[in-house]
C-alpha positions, -999 to +999 in steps of 0.1 A: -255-075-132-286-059-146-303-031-124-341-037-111-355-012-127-347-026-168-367-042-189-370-082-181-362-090-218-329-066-216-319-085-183-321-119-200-298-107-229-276-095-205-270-124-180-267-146-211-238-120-226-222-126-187-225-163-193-253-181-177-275-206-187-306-207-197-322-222-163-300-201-139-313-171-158-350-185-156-342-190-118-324-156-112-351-134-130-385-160-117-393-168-153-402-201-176-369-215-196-391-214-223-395-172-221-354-173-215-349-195-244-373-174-267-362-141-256-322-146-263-334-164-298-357-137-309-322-112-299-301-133-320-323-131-347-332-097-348-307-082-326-336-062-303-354-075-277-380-044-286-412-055-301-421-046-336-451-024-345-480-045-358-499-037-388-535-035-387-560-043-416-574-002-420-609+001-408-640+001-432-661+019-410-657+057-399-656+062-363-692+085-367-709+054-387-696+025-360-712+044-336-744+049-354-745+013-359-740+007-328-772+028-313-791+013-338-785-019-326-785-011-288-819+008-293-842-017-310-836-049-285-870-063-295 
């Protein structure tokens, strides 16, 4: 059995590696089947239950001219 103190996702993989089903482990851990289902599919798949870094579209304004913006339109309300 899986220790407290892990990560949920872990805990799943391993009570499904010991043999349960899907809604005892939803039951066990207080969590939706769907979750369960989703989390040991996505560990099949990939064979992590770590999420992946997301890429972000790069920004096209500089930290100095968002802010500048931002007075801009914060100062002249009327």
């Amino acid at each position: 059995m899986a220790k407290n103190s892990e990560d949920p996702k872990k805990r799943i993989v391993v009570l499904n590696k010991d043999g349960l089903g899907y809604k005892k482990i939803a039951k066990t851990l207080k969590l939706s089947c769907s979750k369960v289902a989703k989390t040991i599919q996505w560990f099949k798949r990939i064979g992590s239950t770590q999420n992946r870094p997301r890429h972000t579209r790069p920004k096209k304004l500089s930290a100095r001219a968002q802010h500048h913006i931002q007075r801009l339109s914060l100062g002249n309300r009327r």
